[in-house]
N, C-alpha and C positions, 0 to 999 in steps of 0.2 A: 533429549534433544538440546542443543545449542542456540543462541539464538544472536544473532549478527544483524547489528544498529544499519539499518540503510537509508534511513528516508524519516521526513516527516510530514504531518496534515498541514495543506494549508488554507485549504477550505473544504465545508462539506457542504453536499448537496442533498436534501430530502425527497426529493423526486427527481429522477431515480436516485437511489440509494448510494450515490458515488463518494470519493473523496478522492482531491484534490491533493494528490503527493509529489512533494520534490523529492529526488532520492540523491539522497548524500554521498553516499557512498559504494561499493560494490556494483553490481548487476539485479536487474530480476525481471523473469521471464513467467509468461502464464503458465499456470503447474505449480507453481512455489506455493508454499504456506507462508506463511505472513502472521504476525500477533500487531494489534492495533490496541498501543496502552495511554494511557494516559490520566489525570485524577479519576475520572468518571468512569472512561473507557476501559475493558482487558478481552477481547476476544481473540479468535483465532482463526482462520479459516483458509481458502485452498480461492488463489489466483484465479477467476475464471475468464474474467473480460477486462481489457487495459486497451485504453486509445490516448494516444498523444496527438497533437495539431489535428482535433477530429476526423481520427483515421485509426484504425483498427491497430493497435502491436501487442509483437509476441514479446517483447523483449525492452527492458528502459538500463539506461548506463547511467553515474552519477553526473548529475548535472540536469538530468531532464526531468521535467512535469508530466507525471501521467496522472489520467483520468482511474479509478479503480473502483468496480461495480461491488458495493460491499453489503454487508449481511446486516449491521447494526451499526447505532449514528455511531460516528466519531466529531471529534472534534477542533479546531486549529490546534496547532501544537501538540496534538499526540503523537506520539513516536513509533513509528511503524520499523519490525524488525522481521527479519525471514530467519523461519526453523530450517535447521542444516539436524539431519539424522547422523545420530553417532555421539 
């Protein structure tokens, strides 16, 4: 799998479990896989819930802030990147 820089934390939430991502570059849409790295951080997991301006989206372009309902804390400045198969 490849893995394509799009975005990073810029804050996280512990209740719920969210974090707080700019996406830099590229697209991404619920369904993507996503790896969340950083010194402490390295998981990976599967897009389930994303809301920008407290509203439901399926989809963020670079330049936007979404919300992302995640599995394990991360932290500011981790760098969130989407696996691409192949």
């Amino acid at each position: 799998m490849s893995e394509e820089r799009i975005g990073e934390v810029v804050k996280f939430f512990s209740k719920p479990c969210v974090a707080a991502v700019k996406i830099t570059e590229g697209e991404l849409t619920v369904g993507d896989t996503i790896r969340i790295m950083g010194h402490t951080t390295d998981f990976t997991q599967v897009v389930t819930s994303m809301e920008a301006d407290n509203k439901e989206a399926e989809r963020a372009m670079a330049g936007d802030f979404v919300g992302i309902k995640i599995s394990d804390r991360a932290r500011a400045g981790d760098k969130v990147f989407k696996l691409a198969s192949g």
